[in-house]
N, CA, C, O and CB atoms as a CASP TS submission, in Angstrom:
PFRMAT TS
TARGET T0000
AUTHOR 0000-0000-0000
METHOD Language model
MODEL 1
PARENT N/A
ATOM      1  N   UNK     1     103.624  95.645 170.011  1.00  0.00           N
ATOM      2  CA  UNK     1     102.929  95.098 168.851  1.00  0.00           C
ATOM      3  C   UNK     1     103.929  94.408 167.943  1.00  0.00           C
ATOM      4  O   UNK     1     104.938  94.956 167.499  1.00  0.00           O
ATOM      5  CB  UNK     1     102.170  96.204 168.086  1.00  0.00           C
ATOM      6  N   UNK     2     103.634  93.404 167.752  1.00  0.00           N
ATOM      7  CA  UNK     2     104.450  92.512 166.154  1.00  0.00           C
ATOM      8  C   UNK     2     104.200  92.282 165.164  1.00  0.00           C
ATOM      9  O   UNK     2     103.322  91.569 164.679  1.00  0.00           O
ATOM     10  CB  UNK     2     104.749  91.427 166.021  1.00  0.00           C
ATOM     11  N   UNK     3     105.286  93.123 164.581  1.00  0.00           N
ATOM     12  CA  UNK     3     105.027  93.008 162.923  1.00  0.00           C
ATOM     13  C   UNK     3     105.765  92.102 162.218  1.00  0.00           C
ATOM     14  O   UNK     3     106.824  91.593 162.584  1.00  0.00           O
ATOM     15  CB  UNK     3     105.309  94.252 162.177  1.00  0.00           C
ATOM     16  N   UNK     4     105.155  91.906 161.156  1.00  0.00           N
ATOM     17  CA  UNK     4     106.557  90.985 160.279  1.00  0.00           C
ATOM     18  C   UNK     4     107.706  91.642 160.237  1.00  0.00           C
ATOM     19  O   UNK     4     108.666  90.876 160.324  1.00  0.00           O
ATOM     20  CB  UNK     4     106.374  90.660 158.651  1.00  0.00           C
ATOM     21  N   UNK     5     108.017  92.885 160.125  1.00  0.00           N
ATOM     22  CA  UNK     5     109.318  93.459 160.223  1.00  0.00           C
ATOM     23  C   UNK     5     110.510  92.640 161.032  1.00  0.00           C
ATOM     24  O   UNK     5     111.652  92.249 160.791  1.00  0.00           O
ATOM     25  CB  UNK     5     109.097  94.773 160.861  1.00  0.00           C
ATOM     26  N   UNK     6     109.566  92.612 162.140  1.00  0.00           N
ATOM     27  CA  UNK     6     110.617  92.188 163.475  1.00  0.00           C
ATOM     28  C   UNK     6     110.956  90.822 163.792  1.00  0.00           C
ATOM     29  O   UNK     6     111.303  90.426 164.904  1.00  0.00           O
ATOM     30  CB  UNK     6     110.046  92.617 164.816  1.00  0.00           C
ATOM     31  N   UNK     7     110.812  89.995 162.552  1.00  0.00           N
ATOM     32  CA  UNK     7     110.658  88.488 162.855  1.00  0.00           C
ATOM     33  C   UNK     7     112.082  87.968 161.928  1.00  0.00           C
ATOM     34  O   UNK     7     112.567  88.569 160.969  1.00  0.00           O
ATOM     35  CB  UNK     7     108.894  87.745 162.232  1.00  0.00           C
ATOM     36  N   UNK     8     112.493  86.865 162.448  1.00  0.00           N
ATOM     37  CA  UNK     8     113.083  85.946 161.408  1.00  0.00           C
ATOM     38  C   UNK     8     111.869  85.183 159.924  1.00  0.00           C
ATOM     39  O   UNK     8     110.639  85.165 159.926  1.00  0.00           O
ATOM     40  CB  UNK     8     113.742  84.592 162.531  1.00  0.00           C
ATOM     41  N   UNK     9     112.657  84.749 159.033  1.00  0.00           N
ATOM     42  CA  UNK     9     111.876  84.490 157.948  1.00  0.00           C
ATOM     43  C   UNK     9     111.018  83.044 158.598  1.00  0.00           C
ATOM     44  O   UNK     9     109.867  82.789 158.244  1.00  0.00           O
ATOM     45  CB  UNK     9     112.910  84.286 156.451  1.00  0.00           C
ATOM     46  N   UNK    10     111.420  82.593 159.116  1.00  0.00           N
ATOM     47  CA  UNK    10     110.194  81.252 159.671  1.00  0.00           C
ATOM     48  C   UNK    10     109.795  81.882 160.653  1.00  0.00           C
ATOM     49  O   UNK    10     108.845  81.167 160.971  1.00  0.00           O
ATOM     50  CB  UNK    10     110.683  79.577 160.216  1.00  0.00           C
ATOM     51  N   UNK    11     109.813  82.923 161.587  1.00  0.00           N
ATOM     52  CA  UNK    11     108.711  83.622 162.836  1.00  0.00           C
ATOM     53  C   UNK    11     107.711  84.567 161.368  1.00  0.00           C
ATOM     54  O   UNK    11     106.510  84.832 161.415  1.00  0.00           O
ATOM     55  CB  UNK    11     109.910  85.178 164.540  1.00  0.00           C
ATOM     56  N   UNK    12     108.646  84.892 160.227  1.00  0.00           N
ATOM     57  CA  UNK    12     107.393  85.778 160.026  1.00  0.00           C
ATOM     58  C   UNK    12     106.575  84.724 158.729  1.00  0.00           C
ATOM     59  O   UNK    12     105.803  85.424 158.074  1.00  0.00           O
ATOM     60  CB  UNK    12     107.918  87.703 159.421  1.00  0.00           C
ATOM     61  N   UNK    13     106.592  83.390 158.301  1.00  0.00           N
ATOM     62  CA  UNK    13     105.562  82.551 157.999  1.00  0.00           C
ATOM     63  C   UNK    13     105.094  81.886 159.064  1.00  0.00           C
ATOM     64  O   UNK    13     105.063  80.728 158.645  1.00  0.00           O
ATOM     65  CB  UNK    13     105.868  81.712 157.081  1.00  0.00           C
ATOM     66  N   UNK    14     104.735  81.869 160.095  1.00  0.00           N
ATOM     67  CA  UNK    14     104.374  81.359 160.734  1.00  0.00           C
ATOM     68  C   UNK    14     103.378  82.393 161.317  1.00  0.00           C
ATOM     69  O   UNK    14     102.312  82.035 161.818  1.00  0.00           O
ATOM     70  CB  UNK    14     105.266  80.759 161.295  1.00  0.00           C
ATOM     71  N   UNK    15     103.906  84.163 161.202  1.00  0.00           N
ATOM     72  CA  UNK    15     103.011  85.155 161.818  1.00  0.00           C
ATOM     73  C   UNK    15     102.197  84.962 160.807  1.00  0.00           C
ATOM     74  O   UNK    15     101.037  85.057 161.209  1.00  0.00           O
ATOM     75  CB  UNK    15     103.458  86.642 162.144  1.00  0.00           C
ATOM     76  N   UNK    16     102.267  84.704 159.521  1.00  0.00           N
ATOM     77  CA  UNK    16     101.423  85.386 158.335  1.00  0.00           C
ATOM     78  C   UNK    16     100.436  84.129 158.538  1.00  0.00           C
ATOM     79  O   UNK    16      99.230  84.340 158.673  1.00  0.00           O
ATOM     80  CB  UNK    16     102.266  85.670 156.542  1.00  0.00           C
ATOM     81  N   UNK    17     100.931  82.877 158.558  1.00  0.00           N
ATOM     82  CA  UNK    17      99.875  81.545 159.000  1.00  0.00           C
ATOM     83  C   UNK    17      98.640  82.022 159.493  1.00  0.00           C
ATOM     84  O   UNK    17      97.501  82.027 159.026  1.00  0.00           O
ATOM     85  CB  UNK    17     100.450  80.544 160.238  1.00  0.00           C
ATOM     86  N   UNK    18      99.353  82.595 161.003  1.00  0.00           N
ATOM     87  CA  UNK    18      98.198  82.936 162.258  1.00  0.00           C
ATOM     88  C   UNK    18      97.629  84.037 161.795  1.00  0.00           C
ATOM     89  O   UNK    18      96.896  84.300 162.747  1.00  0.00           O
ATOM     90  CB  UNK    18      98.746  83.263 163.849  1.00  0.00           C
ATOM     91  N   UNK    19      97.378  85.156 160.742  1.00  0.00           N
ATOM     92  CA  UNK    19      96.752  85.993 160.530  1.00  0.00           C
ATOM     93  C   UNK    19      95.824  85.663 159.938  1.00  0.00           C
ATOM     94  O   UNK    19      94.682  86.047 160.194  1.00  0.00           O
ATOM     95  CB  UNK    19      97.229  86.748 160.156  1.00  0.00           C
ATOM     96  N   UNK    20      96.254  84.589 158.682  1.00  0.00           N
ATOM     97  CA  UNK    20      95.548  84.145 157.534  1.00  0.00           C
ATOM     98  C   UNK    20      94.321  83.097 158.532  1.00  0.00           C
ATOM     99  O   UNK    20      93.119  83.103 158.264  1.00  0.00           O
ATOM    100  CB  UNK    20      96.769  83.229 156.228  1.00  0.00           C
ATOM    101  N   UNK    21      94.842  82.375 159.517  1.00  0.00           N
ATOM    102  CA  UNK    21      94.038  81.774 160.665  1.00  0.00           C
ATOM    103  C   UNK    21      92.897  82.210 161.418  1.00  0.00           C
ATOM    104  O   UNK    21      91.833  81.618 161.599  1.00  0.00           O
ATOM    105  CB  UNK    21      94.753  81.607 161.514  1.00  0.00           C
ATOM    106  N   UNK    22      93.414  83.743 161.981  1.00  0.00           N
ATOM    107  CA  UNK    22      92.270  84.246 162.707  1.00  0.00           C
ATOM    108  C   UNK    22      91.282  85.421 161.706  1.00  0.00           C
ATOM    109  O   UNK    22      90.229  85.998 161.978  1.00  0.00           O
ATOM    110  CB  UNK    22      92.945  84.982 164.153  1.00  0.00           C
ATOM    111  N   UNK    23      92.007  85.447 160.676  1.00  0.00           N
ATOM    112  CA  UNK    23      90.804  86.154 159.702  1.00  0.00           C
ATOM    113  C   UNK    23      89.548  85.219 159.060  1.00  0.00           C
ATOM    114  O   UNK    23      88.435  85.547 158.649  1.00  0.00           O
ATOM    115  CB  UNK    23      91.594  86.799 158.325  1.00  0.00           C
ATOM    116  N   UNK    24      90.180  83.996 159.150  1.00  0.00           N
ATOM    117  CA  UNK    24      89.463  82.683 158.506  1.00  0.00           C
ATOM    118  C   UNK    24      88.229  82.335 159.562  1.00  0.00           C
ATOM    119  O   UNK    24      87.090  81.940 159.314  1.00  0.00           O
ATOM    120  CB  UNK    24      90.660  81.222 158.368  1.00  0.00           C
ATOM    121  N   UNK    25      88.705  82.552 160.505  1.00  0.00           N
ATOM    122  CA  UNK    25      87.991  82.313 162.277  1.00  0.00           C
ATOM    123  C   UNK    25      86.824  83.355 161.853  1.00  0.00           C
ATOM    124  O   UNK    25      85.708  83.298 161.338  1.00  0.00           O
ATOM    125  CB  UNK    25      89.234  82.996 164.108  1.00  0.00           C
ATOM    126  N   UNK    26      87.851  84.499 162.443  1.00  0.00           N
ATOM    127  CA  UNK    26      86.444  85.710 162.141  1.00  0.00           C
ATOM    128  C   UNK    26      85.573  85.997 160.518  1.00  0.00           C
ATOM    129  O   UNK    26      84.673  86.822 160.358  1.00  0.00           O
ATOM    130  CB  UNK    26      87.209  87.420 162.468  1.00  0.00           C
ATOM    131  N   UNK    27      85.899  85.463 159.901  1.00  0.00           N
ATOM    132  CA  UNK    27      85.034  85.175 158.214  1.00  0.00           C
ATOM    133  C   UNK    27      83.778  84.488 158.756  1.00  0.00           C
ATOM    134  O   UNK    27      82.658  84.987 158.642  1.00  0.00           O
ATOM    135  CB  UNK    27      85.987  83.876 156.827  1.00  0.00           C
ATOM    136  N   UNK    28      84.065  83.118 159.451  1.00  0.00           N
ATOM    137  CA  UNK    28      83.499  82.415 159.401  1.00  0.00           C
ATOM    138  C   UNK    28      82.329  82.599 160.848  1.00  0.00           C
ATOM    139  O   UNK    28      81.252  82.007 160.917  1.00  0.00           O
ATOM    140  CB  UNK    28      84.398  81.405 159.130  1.00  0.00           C
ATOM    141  N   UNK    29      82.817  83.457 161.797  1.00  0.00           N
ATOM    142  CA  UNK    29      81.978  83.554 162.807  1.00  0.00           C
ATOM    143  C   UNK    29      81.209  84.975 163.075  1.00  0.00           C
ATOM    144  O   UNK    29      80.588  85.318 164.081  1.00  0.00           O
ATOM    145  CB  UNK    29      82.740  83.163 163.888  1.00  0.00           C
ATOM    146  N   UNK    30      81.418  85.618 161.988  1.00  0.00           N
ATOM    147  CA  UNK    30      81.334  86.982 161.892  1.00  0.00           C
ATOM    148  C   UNK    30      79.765  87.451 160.756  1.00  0.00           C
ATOM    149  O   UNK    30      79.807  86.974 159.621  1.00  0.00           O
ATOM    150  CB  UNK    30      83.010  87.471 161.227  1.00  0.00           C
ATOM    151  N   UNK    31      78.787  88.137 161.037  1.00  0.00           N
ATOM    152  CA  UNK    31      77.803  88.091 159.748  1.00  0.00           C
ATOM    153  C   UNK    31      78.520  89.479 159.154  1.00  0.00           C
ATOM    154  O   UNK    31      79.269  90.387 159.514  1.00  0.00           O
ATOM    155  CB  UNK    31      75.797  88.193 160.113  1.00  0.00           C
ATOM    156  N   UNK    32      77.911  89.099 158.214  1.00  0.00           N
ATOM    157  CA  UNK    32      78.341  90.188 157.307  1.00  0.00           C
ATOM    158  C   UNK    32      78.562  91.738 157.984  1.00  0.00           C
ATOM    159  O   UNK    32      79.681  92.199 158.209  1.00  0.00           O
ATOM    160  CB  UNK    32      77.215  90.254 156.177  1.00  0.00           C
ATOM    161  N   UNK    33      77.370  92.409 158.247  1.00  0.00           N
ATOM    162  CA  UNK    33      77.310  93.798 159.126  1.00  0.00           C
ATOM    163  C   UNK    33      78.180  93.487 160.015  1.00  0.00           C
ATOM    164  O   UNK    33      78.994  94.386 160.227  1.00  0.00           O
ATOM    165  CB  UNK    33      75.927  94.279 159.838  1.00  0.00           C
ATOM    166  N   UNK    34      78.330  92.425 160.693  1.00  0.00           N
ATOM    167  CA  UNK    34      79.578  92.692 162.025  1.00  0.00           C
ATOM    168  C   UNK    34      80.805  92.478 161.461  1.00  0.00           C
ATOM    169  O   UNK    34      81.641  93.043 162.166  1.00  0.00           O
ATOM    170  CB  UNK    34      79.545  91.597 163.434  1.00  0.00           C
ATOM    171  N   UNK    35      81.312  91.934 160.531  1.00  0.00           N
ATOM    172  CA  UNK    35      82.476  92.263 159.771  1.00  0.00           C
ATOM    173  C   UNK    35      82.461  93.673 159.304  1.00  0.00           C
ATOM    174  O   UNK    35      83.571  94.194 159.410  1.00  0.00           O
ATOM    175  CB  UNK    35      82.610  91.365 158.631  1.00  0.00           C
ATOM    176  N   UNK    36      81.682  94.329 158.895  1.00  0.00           N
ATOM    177  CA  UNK    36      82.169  95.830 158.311  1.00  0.00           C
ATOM    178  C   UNK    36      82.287  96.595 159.510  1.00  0.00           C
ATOM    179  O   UNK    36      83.149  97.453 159.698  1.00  0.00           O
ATOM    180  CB  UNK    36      81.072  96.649 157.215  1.00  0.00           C
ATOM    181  N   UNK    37      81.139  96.164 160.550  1.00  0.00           N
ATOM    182  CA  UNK    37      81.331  97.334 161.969  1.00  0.00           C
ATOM    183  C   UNK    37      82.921  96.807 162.451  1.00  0.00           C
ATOM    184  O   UNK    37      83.681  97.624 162.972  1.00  0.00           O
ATOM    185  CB  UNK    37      79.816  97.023 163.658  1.00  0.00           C
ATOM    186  N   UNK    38      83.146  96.046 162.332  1.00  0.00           N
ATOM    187  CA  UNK    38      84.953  95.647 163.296  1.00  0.00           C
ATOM    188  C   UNK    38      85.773  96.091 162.119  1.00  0.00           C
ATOM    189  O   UNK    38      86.808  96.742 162.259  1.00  0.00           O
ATOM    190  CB  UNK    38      85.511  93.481 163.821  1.00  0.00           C
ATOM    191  N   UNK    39      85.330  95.757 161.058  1.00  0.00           N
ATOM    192  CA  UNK    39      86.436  96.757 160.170  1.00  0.00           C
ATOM    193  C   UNK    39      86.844  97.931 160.786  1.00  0.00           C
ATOM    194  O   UNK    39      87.902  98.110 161.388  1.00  0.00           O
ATOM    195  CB  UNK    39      85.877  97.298 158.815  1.00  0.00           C
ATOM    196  N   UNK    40      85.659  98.968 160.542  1.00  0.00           N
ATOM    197  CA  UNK    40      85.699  99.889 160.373  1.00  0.00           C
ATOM    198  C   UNK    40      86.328 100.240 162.001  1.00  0.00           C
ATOM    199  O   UNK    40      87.271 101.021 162.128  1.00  0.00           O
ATOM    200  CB  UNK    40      84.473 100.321 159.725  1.00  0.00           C
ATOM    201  N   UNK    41      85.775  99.663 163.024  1.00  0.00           N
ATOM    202  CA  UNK    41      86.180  99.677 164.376  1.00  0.00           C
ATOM    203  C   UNK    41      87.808 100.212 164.791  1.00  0.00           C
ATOM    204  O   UNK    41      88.359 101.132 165.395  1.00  0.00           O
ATOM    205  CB  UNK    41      85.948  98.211 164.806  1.00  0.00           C
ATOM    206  N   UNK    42      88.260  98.550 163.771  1.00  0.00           N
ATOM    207  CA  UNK    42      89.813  98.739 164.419  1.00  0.00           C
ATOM    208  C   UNK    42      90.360 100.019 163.256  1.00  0.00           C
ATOM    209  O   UNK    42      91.378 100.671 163.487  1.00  0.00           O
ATOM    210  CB  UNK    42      91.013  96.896 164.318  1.00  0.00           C
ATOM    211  N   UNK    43      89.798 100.164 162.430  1.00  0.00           N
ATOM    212  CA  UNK    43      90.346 101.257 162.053  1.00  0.00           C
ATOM    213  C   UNK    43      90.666 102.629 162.526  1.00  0.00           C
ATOM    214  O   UNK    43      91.234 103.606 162.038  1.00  0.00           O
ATOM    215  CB  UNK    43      89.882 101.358 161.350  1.00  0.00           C
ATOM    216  N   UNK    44      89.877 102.235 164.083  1.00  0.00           N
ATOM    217  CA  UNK    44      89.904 103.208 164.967  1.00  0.00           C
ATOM    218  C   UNK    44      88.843 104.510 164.647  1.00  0.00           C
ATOM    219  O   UNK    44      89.062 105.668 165.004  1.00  0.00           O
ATOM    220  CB  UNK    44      91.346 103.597 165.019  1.00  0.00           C
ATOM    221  N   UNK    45      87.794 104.107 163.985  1.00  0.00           N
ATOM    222  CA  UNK    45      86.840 104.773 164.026  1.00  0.00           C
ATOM    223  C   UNK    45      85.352 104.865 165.484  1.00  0.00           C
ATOM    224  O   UNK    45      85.147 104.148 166.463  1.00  0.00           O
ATOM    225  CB  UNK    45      86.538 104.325 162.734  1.00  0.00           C
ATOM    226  N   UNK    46      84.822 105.755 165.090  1.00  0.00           N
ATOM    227  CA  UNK    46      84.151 105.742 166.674  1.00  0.00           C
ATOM    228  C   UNK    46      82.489 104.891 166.061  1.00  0.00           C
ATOM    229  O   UNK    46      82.326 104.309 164.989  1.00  0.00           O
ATOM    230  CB  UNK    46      83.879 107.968 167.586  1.00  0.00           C
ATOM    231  N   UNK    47      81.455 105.108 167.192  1.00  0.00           N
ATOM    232  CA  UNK    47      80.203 104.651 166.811  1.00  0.00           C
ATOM    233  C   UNK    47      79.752 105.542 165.568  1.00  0.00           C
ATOM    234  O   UNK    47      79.662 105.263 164.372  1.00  0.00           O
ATOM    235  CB  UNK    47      79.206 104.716 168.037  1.00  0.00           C
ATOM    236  N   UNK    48      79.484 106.797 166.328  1.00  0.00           N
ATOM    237  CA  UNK    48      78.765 107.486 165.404  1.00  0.00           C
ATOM    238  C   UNK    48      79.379 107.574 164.146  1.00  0.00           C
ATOM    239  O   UNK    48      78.579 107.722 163.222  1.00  0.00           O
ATOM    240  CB  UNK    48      78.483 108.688 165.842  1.00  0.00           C
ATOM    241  N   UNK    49      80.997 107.509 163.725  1.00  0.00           N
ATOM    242  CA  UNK    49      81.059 107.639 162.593  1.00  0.00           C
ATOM    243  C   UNK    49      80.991 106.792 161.839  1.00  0.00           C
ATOM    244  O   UNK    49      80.693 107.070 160.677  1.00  0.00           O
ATOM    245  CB  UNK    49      81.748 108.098 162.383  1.00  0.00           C
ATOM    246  N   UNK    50      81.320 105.024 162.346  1.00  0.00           N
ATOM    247  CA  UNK    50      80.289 104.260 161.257  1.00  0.00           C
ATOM    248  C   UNK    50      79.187 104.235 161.005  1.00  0.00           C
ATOM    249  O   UNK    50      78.930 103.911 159.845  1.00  0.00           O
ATOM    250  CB  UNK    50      80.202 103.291 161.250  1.00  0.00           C
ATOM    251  N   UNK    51      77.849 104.596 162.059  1.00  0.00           N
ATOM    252  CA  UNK    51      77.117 104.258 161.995  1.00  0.00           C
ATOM    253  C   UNK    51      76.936 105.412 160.695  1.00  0.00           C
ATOM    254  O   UNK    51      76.515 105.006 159.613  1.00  0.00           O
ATOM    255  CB  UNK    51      76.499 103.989 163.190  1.00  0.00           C
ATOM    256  N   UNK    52      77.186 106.453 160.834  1.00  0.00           N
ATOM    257  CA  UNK    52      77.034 107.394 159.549  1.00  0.00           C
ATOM    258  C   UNK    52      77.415 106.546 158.152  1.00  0.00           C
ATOM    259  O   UNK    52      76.659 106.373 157.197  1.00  0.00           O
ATOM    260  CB  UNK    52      78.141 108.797 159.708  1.00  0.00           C
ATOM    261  N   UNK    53      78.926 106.019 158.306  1.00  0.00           N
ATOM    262  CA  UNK    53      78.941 105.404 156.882  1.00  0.00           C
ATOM    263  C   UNK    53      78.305 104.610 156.584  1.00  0.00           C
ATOM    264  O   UNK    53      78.154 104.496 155.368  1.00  0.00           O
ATOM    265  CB  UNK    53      79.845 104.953 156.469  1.00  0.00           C
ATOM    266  N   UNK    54      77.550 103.585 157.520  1.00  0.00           N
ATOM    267  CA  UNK    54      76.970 102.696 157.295  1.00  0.00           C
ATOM    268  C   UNK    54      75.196 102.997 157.123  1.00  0.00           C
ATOM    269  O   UNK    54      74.384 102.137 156.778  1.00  0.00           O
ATOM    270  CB  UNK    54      77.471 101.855 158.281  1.00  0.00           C
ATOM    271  N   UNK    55      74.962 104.046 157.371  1.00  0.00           N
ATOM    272  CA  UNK    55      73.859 104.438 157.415  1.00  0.00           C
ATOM    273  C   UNK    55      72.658 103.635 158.647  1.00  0.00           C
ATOM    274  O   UNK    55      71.604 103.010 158.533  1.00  0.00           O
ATOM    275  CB  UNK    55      73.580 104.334 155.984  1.00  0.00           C
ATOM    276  N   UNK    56      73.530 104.081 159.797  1.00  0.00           N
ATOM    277  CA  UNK    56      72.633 103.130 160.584  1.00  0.00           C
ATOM    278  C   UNK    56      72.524 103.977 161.941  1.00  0.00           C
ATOM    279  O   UNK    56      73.145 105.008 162.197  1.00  0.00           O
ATOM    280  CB  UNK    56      73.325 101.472 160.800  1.00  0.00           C
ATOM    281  N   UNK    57      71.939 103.558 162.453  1.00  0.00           N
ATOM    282  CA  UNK    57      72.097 104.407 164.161  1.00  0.00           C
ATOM    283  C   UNK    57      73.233 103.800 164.897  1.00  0.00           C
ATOM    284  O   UNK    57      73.639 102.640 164.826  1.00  0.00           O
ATOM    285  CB  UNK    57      70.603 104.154 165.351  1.00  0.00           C
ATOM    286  N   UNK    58      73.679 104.790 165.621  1.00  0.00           N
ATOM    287  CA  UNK    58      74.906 104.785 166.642  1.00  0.00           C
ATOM    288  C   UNK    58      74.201 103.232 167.575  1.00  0.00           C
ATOM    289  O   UNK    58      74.981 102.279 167.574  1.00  0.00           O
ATOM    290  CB  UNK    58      75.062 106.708 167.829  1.00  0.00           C
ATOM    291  N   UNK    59      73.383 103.095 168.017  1.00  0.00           N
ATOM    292  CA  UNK    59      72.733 101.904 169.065  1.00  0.00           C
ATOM    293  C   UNK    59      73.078 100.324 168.033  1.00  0.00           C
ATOM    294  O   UNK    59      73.539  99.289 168.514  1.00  0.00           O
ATOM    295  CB  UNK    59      70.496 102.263 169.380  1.00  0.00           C
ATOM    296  N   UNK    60      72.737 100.514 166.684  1.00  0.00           N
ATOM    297  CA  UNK    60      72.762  99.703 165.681  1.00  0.00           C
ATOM    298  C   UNK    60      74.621  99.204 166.011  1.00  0.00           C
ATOM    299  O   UNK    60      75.222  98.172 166.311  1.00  0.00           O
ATOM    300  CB  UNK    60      72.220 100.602 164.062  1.00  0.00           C
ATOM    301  N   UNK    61      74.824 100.064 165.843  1.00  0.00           N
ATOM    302  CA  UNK    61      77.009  99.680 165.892  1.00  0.00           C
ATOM    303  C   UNK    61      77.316  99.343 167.024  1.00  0.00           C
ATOM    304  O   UNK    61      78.326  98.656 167.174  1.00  0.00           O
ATOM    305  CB  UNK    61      78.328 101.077 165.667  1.00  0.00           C
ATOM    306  N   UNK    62      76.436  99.778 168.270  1.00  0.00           N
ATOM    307  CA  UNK    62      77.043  99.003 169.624  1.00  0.00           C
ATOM    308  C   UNK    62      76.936  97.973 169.621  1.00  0.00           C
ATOM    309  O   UNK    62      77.748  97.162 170.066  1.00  0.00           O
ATOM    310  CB  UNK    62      76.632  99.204 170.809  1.00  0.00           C
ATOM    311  N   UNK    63      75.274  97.615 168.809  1.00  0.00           N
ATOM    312  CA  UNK    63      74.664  96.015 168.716  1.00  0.00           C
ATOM    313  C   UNK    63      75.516  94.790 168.435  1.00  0.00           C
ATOM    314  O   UNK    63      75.728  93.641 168.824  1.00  0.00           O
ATOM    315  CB  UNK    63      73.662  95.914 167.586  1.00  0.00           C
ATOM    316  N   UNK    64      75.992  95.972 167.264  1.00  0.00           N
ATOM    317  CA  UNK    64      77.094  94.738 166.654  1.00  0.00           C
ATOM    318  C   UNK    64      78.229  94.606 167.018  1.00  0.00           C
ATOM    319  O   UNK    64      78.877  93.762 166.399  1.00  0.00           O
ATOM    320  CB  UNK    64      77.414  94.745 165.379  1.00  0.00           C
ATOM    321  N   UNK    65      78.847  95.267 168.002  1.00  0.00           N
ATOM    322  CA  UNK    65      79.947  95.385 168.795  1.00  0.00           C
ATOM    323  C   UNK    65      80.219  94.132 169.995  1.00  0.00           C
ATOM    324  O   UNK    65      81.016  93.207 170.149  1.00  0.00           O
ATOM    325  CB  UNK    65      79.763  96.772 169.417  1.00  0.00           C
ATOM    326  N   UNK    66      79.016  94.729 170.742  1.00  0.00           N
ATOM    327  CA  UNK    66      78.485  93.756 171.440  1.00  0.00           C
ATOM    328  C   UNK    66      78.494  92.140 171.128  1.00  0.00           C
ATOM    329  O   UNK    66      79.011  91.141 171.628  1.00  0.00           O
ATOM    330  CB  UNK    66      77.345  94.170 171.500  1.00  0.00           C
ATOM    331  N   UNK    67      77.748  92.405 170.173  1.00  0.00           N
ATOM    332  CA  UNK    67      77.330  90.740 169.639  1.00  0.00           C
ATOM    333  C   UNK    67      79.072  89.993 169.131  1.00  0.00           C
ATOM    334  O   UNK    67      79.479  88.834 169.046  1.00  0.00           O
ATOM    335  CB  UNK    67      75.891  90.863 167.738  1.00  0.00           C
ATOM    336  N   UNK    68      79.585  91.081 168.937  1.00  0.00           N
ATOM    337  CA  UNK    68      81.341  90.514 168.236  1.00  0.00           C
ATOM    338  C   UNK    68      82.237  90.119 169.367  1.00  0.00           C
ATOM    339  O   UNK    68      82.935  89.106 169.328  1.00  0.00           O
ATOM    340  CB  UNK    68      82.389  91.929 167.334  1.00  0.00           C
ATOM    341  N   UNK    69      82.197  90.933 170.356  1.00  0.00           N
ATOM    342  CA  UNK    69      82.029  90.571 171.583  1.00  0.00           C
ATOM    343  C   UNK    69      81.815  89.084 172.144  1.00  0.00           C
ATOM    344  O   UNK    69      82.570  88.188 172.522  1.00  0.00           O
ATOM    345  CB  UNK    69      81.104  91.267 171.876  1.00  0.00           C
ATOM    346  N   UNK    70      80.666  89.219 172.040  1.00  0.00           N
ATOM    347  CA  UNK    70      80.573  88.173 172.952  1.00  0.00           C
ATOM    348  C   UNK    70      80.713  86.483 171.715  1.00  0.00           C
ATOM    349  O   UNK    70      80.547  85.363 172.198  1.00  0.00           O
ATOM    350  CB  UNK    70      78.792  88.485 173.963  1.00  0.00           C
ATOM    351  N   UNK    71      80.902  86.607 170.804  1.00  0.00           N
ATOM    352  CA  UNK    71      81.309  85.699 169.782  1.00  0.00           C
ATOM    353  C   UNK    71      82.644  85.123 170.071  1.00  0.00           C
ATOM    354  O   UNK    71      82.912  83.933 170.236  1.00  0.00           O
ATOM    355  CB  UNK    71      81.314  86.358 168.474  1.00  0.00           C
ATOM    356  N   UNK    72      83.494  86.207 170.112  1.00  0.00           N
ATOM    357  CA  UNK    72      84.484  86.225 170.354  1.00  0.00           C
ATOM    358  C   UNK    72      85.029  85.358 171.810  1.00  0.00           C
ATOM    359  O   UNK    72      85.572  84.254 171.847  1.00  0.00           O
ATOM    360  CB  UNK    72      84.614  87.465 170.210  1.00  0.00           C
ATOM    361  N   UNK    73      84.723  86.159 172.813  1.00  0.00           N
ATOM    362  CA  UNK    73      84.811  85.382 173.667  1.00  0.00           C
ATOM    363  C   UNK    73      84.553  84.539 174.130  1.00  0.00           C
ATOM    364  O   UNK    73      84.973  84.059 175.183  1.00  0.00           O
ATOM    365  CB  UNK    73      84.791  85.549 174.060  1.00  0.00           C
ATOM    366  N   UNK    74      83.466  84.029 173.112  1.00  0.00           N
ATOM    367  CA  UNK    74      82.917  82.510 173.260  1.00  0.00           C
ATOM    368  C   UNK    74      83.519  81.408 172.735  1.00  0.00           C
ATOM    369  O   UNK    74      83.347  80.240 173.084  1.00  0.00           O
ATOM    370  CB  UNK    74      81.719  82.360 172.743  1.00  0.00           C
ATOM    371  N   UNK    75      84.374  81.915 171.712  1.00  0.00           N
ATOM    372  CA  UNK    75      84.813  80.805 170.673  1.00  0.00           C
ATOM    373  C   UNK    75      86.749  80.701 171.711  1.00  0.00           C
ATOM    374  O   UNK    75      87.200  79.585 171.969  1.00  0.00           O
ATOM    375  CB  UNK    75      84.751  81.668 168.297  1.00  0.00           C
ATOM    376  N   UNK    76      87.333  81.648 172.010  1.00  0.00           N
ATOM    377  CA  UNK    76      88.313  81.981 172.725  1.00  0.00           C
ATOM    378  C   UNK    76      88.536  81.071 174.047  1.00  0.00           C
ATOM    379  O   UNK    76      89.582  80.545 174.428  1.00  0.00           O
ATOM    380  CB  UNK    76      88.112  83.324 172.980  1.00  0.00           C
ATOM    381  N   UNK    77      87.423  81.042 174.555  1.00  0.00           N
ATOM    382  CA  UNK    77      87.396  80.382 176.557  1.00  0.00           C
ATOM    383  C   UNK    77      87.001  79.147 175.846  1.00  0.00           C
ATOM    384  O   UNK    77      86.767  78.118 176.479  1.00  0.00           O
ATOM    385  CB  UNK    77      85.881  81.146 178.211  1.00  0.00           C
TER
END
């Protein structure tokens, strides 16, 4: 994994570019609920426990998993 730590000062503006890049990507291709479910996702949380914070059913968070999914790999290929 790469962090800015591990960079020279132009590898790490150039990392911070591409972050500020693919958050802009996913802002923009992302609805609202599927931005909080991938939040909460990579936070390394499971279904059921967003779907709890979110107050939704566990099937509801795959939905949107799914759907991020395949967004993703659509905009990617």
């Amino acid at each position: 994994f790469v962090t800015s730590n591990n960079l020279t000062p132009e590898e790490n503006i150039i990392f911070k570019e591409k972050i500020t890049e693919v958050d802009s990507y996913v802002n923009s291709l992302l609805s609202g609920y599927e931005k909080k479910v991938l939040r909460y996702y990579v936070k390394g949380l499971n279904y059921v426990e967003i779907a709890s914070i979110l107050k939704k059913e566990p099937k509801s968070i795959d939905n949107a998993l799914r759907r991020i999914k395949i967004k993703l790999q659509a905009k990617l290929n």
